[in-house]
C-alpha positions as a Markdown table, in Angstrom:
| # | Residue | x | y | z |
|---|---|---|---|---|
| 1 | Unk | 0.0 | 0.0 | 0.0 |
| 2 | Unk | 1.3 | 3.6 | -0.6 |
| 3 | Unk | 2.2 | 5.8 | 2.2 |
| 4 | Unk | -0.5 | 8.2 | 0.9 |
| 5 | Unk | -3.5 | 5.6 | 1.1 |
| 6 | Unk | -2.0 | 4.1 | 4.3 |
| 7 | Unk | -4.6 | 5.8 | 6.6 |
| 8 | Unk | -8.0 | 4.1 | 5.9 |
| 9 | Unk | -10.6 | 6.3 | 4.4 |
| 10 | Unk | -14.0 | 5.8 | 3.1 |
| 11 | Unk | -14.2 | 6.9 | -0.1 |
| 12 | Unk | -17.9 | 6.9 | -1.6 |
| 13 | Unk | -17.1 | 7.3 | -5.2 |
| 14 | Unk | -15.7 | 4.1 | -5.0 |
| 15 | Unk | -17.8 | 2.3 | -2.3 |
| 16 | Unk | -20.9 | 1.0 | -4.9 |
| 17 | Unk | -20.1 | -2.4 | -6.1 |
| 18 | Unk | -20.0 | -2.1 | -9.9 |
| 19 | Unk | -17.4 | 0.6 | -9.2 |
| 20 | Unk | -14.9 | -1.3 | -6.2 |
| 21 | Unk | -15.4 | -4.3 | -8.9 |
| 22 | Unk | -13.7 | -2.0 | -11.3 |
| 23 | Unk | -11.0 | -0.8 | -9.1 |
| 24 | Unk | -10.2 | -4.0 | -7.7 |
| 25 | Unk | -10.1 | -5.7 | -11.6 |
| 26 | Unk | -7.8 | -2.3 | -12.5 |
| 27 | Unk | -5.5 | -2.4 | -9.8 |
| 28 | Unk | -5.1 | -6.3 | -10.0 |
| 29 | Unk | -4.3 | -5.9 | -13.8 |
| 30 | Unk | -2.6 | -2.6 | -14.0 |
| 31 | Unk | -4.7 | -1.7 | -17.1 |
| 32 | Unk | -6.9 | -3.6 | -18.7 |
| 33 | Unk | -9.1 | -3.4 | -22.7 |
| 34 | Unk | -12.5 | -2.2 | -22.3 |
| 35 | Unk | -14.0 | -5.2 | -23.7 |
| 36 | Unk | -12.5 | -7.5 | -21.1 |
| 37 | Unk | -12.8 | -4.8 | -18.4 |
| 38 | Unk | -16.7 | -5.5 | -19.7 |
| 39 | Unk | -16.5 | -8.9 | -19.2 |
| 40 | Unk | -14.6 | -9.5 | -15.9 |
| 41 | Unk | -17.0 | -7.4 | -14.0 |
| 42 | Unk | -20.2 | -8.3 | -16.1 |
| 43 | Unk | -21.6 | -5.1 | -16.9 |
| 44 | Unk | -22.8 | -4.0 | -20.2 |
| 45 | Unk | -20.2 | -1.5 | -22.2 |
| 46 | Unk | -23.1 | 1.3 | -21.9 |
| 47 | Unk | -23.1 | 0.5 | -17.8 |
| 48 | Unk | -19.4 | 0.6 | -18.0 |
| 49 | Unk | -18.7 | 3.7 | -19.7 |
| 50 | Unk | -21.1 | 5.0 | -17.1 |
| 51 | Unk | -19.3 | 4.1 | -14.1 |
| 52 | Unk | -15.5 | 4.6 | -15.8 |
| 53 | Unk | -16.6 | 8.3 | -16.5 |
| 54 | Unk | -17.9 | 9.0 | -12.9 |
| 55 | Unk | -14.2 | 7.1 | -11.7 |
| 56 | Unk | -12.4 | 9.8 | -14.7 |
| 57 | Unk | -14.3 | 12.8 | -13.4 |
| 58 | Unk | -12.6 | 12.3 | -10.2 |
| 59 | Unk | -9.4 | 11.9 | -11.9 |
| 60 | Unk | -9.3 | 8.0 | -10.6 |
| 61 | Unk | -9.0 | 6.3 | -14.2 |
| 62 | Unk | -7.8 | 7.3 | -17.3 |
| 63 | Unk | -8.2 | 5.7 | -21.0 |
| 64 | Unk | -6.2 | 5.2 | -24.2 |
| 65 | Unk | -6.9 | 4.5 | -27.4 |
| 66 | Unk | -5.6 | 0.9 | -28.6 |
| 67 | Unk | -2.3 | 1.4 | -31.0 |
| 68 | Unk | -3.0 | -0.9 | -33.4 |
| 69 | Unk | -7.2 | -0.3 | -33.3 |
| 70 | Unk | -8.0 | 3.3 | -32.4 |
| 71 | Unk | -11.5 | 1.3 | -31.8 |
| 72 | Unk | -10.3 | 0.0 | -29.0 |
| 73 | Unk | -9.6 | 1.5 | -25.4 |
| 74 | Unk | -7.3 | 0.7 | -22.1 |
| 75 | Unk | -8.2 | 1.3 | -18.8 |
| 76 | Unk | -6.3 | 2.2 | -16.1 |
| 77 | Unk | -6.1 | 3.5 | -12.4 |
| 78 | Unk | -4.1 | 7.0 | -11.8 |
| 79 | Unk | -2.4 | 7.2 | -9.0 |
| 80 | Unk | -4.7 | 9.0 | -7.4 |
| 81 | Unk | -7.5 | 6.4 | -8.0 |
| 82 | Unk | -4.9 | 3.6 | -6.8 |
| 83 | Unk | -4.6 | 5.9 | -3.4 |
| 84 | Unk | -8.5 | 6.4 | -3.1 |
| 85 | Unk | -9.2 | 2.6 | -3.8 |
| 86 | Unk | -6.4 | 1.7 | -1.5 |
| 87 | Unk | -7.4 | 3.6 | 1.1 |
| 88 | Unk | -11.2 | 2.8 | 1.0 |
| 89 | Unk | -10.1 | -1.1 | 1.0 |
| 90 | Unk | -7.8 | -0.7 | 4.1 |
| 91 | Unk | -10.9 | 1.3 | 5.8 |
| 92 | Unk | -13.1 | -1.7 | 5.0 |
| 93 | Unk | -10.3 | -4.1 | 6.6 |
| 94 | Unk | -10.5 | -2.1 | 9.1 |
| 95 | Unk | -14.5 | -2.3 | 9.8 |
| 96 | Unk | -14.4 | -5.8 | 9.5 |
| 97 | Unk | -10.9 | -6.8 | 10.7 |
């Protein structure tokens, strides 16, 4: 864990499930297609876009287009969204620890 998510904090951006599914997949994988970001967490791409634009509001994710299909996007956690999720899993260690 980073030294700036190492005090456990709530974060409710992150706290629905579709959206700590997300995080969880992205900071597992380090970045990870669309498509298969999709897939893994079982959400339609219109529900996904949905919640990956709420996450790159915040400045938690950010995406890039494929280089070899420009149709095609990665996904990945900033380092702020890495801090935020961090720091919202260790407060839920924490509640149930």
């Amino acid at each position: 864990m980073s030294e700036a998510a190492s005090k456990p904090v709530f974060d409710d951006l992150i706290h629905p499930r579709q959206r700590l599914m997300l995080c969880a997949a992205l900071a597992l994988a380090g970045e990870m297609r669309f498509d298969l970001l999709a897939k893994a967490a079982g959400m339609s791409a219109p529900t996904l876009s949905k919640h990956l634009t709420r996450l790159a509001d915040a400045d938690y994710v950010v995406s890039r287009p494929d280089r070899r299909d420009s149709r095609r996007q990665w996904v990945r956690l900033t380092s702020a969204g890495r801090c935020a999720y961090e720091g919202h899993v260790a407060a839920l260690r924490e509640l149930t620890g």
